[in-house]
C-alpha positions as CSV (number, residue, x, y, z in Angstrom):
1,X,121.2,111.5,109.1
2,X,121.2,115.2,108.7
3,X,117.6,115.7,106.8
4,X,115.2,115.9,109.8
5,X,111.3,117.4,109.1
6,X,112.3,121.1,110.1
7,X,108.4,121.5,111.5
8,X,108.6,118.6,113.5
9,X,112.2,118.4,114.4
10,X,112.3,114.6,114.1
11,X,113.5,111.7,111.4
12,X,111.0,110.7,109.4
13,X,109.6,107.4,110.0
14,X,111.0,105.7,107.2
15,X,114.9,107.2,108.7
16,X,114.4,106.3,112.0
17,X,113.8,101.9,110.5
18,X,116.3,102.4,108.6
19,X,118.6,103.3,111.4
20,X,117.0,101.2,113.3
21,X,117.8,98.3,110.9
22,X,121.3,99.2,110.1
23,X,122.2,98.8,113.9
24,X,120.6,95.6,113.9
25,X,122.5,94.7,111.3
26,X,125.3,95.5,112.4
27,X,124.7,93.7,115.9
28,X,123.9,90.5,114.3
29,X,127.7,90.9,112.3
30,X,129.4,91.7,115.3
31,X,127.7,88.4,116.8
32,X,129.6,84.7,116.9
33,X,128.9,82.9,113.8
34,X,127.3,80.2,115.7
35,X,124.2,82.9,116.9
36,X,124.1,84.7,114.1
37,X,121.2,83.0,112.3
38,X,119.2,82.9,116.0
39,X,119.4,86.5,116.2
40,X,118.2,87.5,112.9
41,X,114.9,85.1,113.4
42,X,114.9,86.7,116.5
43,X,114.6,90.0,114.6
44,X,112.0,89.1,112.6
45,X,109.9,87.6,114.5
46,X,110.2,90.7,116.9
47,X,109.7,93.1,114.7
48,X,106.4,91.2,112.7
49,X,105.1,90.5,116.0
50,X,105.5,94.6,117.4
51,X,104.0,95.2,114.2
52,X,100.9,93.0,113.9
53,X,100.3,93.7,117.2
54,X,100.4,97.7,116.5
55,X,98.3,97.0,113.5
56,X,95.4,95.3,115.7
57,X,95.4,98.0,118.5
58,X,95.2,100.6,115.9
59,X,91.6,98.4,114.7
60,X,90.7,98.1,118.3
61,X,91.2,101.4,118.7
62,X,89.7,103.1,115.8
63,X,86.8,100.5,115.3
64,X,83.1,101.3,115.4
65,X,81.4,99.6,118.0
66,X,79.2,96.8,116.5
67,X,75.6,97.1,116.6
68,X,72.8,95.6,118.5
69,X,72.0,92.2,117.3
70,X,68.5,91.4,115.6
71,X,67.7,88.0,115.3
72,X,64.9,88.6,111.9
73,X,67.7,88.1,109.6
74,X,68.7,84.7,111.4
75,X,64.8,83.6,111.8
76,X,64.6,83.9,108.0
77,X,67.4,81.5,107.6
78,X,66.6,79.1,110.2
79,X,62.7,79.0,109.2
80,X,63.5,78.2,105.1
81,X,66.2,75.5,106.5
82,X,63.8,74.4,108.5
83,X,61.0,73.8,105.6
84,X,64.1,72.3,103.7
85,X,64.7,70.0,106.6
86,X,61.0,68.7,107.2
87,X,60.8,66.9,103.7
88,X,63.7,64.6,104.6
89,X,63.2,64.6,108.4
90,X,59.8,66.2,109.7
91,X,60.2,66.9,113.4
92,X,63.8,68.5,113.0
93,X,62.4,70.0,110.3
94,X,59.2,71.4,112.0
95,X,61.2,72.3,115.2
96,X,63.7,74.5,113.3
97,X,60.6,76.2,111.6
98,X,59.0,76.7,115.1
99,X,62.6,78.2,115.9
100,X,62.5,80.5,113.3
101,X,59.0,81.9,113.8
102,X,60.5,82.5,117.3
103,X,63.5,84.4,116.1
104,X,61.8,86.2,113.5
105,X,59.0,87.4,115.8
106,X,61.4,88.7,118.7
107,X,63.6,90.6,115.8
108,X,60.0,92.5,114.4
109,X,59.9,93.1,118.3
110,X,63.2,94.6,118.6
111,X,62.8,96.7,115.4
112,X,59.0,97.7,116.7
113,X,60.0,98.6,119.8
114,X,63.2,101.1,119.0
115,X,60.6,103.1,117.0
């Protein structure tokens, strides 16, 4: 383990798992026979688990924040449903419509108003 990054002065990532993985291999040999298959699925659920959760805090982390929600898209959907809906049942149908004309109206709104 002599090749270390001479700006950085460390093991590369890749050296350090390795060595990493070779003492954990060698701790689950040294182990009774009887524990030896517990430790090793203790291993790897260890290390996917450090990993995935790493992998998720990086997203967190590095994410854009989402935007503001505007509900236009959503009253387009709901209004065509709707007219879908009022040929088999007409009330549901005609509700869902009114629905949408709401939604679509308070998403022109929102989209007026950050003008």
């Amino acid at each position: 383990m002599t090749s270390e990054t001479p700006e950085s002065g460390q093991q590369a990532p890749e050296q350090k798992i390795e060595t990493l993985a070779e003492e954990i291999g060698r701790l689950i040999r040294n182990a009774e026979p009887e524990r030896r298959e517990d430790l090793k699925e203790l291993a790897f659920t260890l290390i996917r688990e450090e990993a995935f959760q790493g992998a998720t805090e990086d997203a967190r982390r590095g994410g854009t924040t989402p935007g503001p929600f505007n509900p236009l898209g959503s009253g387009v959907l709901i209004f065509v449903l709707g007219g879908g809906l009022s040929f088999v049942f007409g009330p549901v149908g005609l509700v869902l419509m009114f629905g949408g004309l709401i939604f679509m109206l308070w998403g022109l709104l929102m989209s007026w108003l950050k003008r």
